[in-house]
C-alpha positions in Angstrom: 34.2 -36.4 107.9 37.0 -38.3 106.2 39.1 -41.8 106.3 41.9 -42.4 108.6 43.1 -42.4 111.9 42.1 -39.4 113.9 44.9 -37.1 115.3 45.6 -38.0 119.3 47.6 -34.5 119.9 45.3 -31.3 120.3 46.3 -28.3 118.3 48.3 -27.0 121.3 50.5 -29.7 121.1 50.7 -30.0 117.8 52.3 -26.4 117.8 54.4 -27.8 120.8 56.3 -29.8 118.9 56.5 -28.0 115.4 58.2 -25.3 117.9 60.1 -27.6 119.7 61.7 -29.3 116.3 62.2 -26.0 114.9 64.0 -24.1 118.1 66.2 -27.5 119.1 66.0 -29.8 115.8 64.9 -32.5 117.8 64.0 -35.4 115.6 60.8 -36.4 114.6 61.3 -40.2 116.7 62.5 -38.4 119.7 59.1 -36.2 119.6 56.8 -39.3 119.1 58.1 -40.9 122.0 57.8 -37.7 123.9 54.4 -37.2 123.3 53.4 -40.5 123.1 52.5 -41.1 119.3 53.8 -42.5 116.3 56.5 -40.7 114.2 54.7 -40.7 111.1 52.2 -38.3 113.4 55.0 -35.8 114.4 56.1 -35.7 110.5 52.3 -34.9 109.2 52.2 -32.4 112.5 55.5 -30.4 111.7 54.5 -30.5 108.1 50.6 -28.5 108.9 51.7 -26.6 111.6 55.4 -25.2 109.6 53.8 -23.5 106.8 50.8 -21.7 108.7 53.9 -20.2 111.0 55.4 -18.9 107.5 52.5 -17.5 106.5 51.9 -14.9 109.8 54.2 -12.5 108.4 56.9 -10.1 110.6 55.2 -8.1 113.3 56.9 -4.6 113.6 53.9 -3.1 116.0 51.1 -5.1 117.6 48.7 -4.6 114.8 50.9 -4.6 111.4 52.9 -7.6 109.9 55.3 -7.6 107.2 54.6 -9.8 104.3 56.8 -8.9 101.2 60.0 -6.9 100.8 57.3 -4.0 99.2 55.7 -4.1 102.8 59.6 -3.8 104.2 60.2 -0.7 102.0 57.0 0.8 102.8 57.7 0.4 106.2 60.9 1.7 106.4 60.0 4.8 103.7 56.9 5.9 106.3 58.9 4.8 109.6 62.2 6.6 108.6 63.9 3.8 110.1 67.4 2.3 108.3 67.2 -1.0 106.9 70.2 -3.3 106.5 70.4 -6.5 104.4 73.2 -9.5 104.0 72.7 -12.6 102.8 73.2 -15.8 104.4 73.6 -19.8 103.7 72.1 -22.5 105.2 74.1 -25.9 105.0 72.0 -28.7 103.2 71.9 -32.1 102.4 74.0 -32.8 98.9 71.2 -33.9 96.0 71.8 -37.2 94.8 74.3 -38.0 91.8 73.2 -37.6 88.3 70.4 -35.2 88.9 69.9 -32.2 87.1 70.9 -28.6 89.3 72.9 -31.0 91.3 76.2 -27.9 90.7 74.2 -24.9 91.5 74.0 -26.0 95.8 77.4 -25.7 95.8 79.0 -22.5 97.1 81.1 -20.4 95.8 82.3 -19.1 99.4 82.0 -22.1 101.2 82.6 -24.7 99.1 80.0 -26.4 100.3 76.1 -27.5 99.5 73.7 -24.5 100.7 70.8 -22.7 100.4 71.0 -19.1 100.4 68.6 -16.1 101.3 68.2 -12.5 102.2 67.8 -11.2 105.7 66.4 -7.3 105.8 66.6 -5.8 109.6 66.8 -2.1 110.9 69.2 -0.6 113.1 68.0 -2.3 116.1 68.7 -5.8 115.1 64.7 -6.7 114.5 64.4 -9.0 111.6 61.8 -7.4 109.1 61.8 -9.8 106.3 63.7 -12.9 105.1 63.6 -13.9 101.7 62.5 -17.7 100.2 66.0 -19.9 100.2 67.8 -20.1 96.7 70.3 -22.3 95.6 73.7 -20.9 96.8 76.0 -20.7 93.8 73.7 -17.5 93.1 75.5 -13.9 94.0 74.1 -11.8 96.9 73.5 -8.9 94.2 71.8 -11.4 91.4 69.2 -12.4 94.0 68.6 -8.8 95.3 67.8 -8.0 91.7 65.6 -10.8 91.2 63.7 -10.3 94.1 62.7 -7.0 92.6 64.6 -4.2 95.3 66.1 -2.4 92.5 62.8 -1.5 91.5 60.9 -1.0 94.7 63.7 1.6 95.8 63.8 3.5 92.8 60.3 3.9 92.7 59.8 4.1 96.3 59.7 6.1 99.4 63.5 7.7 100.1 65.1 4.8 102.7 68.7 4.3 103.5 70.0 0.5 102.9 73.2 -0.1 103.9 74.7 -3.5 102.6 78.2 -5.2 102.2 80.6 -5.0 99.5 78.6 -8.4 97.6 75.9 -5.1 96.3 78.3 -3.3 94.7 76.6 -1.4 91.9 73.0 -1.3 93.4 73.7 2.5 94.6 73.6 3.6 91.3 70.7 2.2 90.2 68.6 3.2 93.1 69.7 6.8 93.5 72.2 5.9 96.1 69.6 4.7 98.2 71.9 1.5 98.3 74.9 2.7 101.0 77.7 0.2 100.5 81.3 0.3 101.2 83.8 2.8 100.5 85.7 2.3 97.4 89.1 2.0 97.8 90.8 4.1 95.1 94.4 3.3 95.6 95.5 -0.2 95.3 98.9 0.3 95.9 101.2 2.3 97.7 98.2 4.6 99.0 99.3 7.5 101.1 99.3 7.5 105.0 96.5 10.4 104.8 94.0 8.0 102.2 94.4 5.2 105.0 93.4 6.6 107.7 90.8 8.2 105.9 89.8 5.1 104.5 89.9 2.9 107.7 87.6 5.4 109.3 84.7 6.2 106.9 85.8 2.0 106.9 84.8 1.5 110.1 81.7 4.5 110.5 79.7 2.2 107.8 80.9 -1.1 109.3 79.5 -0.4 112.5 75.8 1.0 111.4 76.2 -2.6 108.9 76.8 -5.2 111.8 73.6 -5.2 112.9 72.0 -7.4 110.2 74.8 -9.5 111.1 73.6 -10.1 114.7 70.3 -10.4 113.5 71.9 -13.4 111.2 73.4 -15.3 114.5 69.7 -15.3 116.5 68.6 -17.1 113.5 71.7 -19.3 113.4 70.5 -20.0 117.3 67.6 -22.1 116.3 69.1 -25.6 115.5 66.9 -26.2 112.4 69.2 -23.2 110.7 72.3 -24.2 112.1 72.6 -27.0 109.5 69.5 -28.0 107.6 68.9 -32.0 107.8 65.6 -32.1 106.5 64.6 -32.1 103.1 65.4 -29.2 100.8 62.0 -29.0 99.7 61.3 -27.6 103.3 63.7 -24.7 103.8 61.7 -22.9 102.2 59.0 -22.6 104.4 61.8 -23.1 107.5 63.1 -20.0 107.2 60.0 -17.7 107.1 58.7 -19.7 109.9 62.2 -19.3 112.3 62.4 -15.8 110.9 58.2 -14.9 111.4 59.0 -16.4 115.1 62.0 -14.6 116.2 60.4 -11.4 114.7 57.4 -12.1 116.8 60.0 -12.5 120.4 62.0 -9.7 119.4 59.0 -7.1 119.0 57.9 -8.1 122.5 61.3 -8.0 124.2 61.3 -4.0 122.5 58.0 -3.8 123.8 58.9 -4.4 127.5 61.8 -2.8 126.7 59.7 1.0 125.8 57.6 0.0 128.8 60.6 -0.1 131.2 62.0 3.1 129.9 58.6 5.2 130.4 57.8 3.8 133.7 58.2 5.9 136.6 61.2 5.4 138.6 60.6 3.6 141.9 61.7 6.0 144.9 65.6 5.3 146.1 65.5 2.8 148.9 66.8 3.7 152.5 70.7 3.5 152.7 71.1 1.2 155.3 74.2 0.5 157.7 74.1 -3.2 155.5 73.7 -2.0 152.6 76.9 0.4 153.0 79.2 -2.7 154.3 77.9 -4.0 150.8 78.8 -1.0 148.7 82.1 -0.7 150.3 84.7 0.3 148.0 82.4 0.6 144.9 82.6 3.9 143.0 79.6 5.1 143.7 80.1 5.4 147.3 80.3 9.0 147.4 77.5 10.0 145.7 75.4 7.1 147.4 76.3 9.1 150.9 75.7 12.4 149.8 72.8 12.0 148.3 71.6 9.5 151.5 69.5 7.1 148.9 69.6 4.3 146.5 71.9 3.4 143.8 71.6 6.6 141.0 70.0 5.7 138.0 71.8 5.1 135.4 72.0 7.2 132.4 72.7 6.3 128.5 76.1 7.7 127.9 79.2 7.2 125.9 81.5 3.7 126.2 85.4 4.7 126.7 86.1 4.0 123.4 83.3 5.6 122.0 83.9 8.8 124.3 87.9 9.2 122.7 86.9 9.2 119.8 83.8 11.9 120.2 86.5 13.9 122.7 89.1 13.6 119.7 86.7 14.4 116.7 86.1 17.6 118.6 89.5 18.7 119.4 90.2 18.5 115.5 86.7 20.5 115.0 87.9 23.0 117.5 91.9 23.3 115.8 89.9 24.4 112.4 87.7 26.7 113.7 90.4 28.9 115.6 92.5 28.6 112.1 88.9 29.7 110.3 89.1 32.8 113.1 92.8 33.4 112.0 92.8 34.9 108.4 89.3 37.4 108.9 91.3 39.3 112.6 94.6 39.5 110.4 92.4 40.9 107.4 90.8 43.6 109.2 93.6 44.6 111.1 95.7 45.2 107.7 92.8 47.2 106.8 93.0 49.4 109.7 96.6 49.7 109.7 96.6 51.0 105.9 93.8 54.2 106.7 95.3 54.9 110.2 99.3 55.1 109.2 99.9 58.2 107.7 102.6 57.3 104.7 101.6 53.9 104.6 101.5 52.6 101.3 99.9 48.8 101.3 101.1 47.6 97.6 105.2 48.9 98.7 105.3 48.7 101.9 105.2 45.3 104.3 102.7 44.9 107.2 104.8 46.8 109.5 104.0 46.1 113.3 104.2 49.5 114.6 101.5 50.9 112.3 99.3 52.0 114.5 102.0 54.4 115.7 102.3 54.4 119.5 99.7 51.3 119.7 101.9 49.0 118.0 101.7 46.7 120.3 97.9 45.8 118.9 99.8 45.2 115.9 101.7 43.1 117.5 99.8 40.7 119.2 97.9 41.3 115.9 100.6 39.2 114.4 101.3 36.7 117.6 97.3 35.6 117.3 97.0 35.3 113.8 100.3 33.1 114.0 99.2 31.0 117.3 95.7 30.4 115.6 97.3 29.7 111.8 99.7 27.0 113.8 97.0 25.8 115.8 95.0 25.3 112.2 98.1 23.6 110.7 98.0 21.2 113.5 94.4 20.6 113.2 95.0 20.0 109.4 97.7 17.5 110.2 95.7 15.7 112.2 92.6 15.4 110.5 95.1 13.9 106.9 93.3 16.1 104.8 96.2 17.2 102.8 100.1 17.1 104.8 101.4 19.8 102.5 99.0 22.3 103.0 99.5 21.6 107.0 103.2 22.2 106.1 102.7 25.1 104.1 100.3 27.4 106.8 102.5 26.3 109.6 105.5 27.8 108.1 103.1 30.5 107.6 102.3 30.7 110.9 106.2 30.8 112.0 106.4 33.8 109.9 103.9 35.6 111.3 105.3 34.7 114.5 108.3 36.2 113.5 107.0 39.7 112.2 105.6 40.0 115.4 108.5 38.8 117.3 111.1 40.8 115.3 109.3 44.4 114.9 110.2 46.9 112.2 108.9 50.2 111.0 109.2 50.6 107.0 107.8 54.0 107.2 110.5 55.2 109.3 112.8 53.2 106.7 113.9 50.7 109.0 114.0 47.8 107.4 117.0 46.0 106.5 118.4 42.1 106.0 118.7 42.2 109.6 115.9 40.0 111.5 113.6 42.2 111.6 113.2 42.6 108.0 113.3 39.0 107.5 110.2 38.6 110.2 108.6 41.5 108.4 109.0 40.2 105.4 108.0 36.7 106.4 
């Protein structure tokens, strides 16, 4: 069978305390005397047990694991899920002096010695893949590109990755598969419109983006990532192992999750005369009595903030489409005007407001529509800081037209004059 003293800790607890070290970073003497056995057992226990847990791969349903960033791709490609990748350091010790490589720990961020490596997660914070730990003076971009994703996108399914501004430049060679940033084209001086622009589509990408970035702090949680104390010769198989388990507890809290959300609801319990006294003065109250039952379920929705921005996004969608109704009613209406009038000549004479003879007045509110709905587009234009002059220039369009319809004038009957009527006609 072999030479040596036999282990004294099952296989059980030999995964015990590999776990244990690796959630806590409990040393290797404070194990021993825990289970009873000598250190130099707990170091040859973590060392079998740490590379079999970086070896299971990153579960993303109960039957498939994800072994390689092609797997992640794949995945994502056949799924038609998002993925979202950052890199991060790990703190390490500092290699001794006079050795060889002993500059390229250091970080360029930082300032500090560090391994670095790349987390890939979808947009529901699950951690698909983590890449082996490089030395961290090497750029988020260079390691993406030696770790073969240029390739694998561009001659993959169509996925969406959205990064940070440290990938700049991988969009255009991957087909724009690569989503990063927004470039900011004015360094200086930008105008008010650009900023608010920018701050938004800012902000739309920065929010879809965060979510690799709570996937980063769960694996921050587990002490043996926090700051590395070990040797460096072992982050490498630390990682895929804290990574491997944390993808294996987050696929089972979704699990439970889907399971909640597809069993049936539970009938509403009696409102009792206790329960009442309890619910006193909560907002619910009302509907609690008239529906004579349990608390209502509760329904995904919109957080306030979330909700002022959807209610104002729509507002702005509603001012252009009245603005959009605005120039086809004043077109036709010119149209009618020009075969109904008798002596109307379109190319010498202004839109007059009384051409539809004795129905003027549907030329006139003709003219008061097409103005309210031009104003209301100005405002919308404004608004949105698509272009300030053009919002300037249709709302003193719109005042004219409120004018001709305001200030009426005949130029058939010869009417017109310098008067202010001719100036709102002519407006």
């Amino acid at each position: 069978m072999g030479a040596g003293a036999k282990h004294r800790l099952v296989f059980v607890d030999r995964l015990l305390a590999a776990l244990v070290h690796l959630r806590h970073g409990v040393t290797h003497d404070v194990l021993a005397c825990w289970f009873g056995v000598d250190r130099s057992t707990i170091t040859k226990t973590i060392g079998e047990v740490r590379p079999l847990l970086a070896e299971r791969g990153y579960p993303v349903s109960p039957d498939v694991r994800l072994r390689s960033l092609a797997d992640v791709v794949d995945h994502l490609g056949a799924s038609g899920s998002t993925g979202i990748i950052d890199g991060t350091e790990i703190r390490v010790r500092r290699p001794a002096a006079g050795r060889k490589d002993r500059d390229k720990f250091i970080s360029g961020k930082n300032k500090q010695n560090a391994v670095k490596t790349m987390i890939v997660t979808d947009g529901e914070d699950r951690v698909l893949w983590c890449s082996p730990a490089r030395p961290a003076s090497c750029a988020d971009i260079t390691h993406a590109r030696q770790l073969g994703l240029v390739k694998l996108l561009a001659d993959g399914p169509a996925v969406e990755i959205f990064t940070d501004a440290g990938y700049q430049g991988l969009g255009a060679q991957t087909g724009g598969r690569v989503i990063t940033p927004p470039h900011r084209k004015f360094k200086k001086n930008a105008p008010d419109w650009y900023e608010e622009v920018h701050e938004r589509q800012r902000k739309a990408h920065s929010s879809r983006r965060i979510r690799v970035e709570h996937g980063i702090a769960h694996l921050k949680n587990w002490r043996s990532l926090a700051r590395h104390l070990g040797r460096r010769g072992h982050i490498s198989d630390t990682v895929p192992a804290v990574a491997s388990l944390l993808s294996h507890q987050q696929i089972g809290t979704w699990t439970r999750h889907r399971r909640r959300e597809h069993r049936p609801q539970r009938s509403s319990r009696r409102l009792t005369a206790y329960r009442a006294r309890a619910r006193k003065g909560c907002p619910v109250n009302d509907h609690l009595t008239s529906t004579a039952g349990g608390l209502p379920s509760r329904q995904p929705g919109l957080t306030r903030p979330a909700l002022s921005t959807y209610v104002d996004e729509m507002g702005n969608q509603v001012l252009l489409a009245c603005g959009m109704a605005a120039g086809p009613l004043f077109t036709v209406a010119y149209l009618l005007q020009g075969a109904s009038r008798v002596g109307y000549r379109p190319f010498r004479h202004p839109v007059s407001s009384l051409a539809f003879g004795r129905a003027g007045w549907v030329q006139t509110v003709n003219f008061l529509l097409a103005g309210l709905l031009s104003l209301v587009f100005a405002v919308g234009l404004w608004r949105v800081g698509f272009s300030r002059w053009g919002a300037l220039l249709i709302g003193a369009w719109a005042v004219g037209l409120l004018g001709a319809g305001a200030f009426r004038t005949d130029p058939v009957a010869n009417s017109t004059g310098f008067g202010p009527p001719a100036f709102g006609e002519r407006a």
